[in-house]
C-alpha positions, 0 to 999 in steps of 0.5 A, spaced: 908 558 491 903 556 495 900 548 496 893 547 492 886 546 496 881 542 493 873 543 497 877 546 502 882 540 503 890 543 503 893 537 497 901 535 496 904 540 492 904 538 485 910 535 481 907 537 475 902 542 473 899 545 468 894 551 466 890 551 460 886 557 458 880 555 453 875 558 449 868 554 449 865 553 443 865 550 436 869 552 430 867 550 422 871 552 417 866 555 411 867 552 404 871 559 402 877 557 407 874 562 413 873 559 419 867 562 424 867 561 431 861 560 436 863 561 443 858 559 449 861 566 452 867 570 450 872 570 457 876 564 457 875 557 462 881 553 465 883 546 464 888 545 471 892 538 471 896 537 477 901 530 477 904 527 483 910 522 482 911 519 490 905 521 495 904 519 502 899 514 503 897 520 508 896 526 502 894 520 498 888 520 503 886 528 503 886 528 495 880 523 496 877 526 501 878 532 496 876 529 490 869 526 493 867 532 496 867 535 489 863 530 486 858 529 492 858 536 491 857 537 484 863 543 484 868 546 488 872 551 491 880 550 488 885 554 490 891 554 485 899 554 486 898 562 486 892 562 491 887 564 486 880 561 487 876 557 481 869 553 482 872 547 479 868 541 477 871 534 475 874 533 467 873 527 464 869 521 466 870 523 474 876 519 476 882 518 479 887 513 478 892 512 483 899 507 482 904 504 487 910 505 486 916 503 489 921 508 494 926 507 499 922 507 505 916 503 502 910 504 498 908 511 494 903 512 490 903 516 483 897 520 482 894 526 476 888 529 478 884 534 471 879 539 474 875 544 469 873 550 471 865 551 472 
């Protein structure tokens, strides 16, 4: 399993990860009980989500730099635990959330990260 790279920064490897593949679109179930599906295009688009319990404030720092260049850039280039390369964009409202939490040997920091692919 390899480390994840945002916008060509090398991330801490995740404590947890999950991949969601979606199908973008919309649905409405017709008064008869059907349901008719409107896909924007038929091949599927993934939702990553990476969560880290005890970063260094070194690698808290490279997941920063990562995510800014994203969002300056509109996009990037992420390469996930099985080296596979996605252009990605920010989920959500763009923001990360870092939380102190406490260690033997001093501060951590607790991170989640949700990236959509483009």
């Amino acid at each position: 399993m390899a480390s994840p790279t945002l916008a060509s920064n090398t991330l801490a490897e995740p404590q947890e990860y999950t991949e969601t593949r979606e199908f973008r679109g919309g649905a409405v179930v017709l008064a008869d009980g059907t349901q008719h599906t409107d896909l924007v295009q038929a091949s599927a688009k993934r939702l990553f989500r990476l969560e880290w319990v005890a970063l260094t404030t070194t690698q808290k720092g490279t997941l920063q730099t990562a995510f800014d260049a994203m969002l300056a850039a509109g996009t990037a280039t992420y390469e996930d635990l099985d080296a596979v390369s996605y252009t990605v964009t920010a989920d959500g409202q763009a923001s990360i959330e870092f939380r102190a939490v406490k260690a033997s040997g001093g501060k951590r920091w607790a991170a989640s990260l949700a990236l959509r692919e483009a």
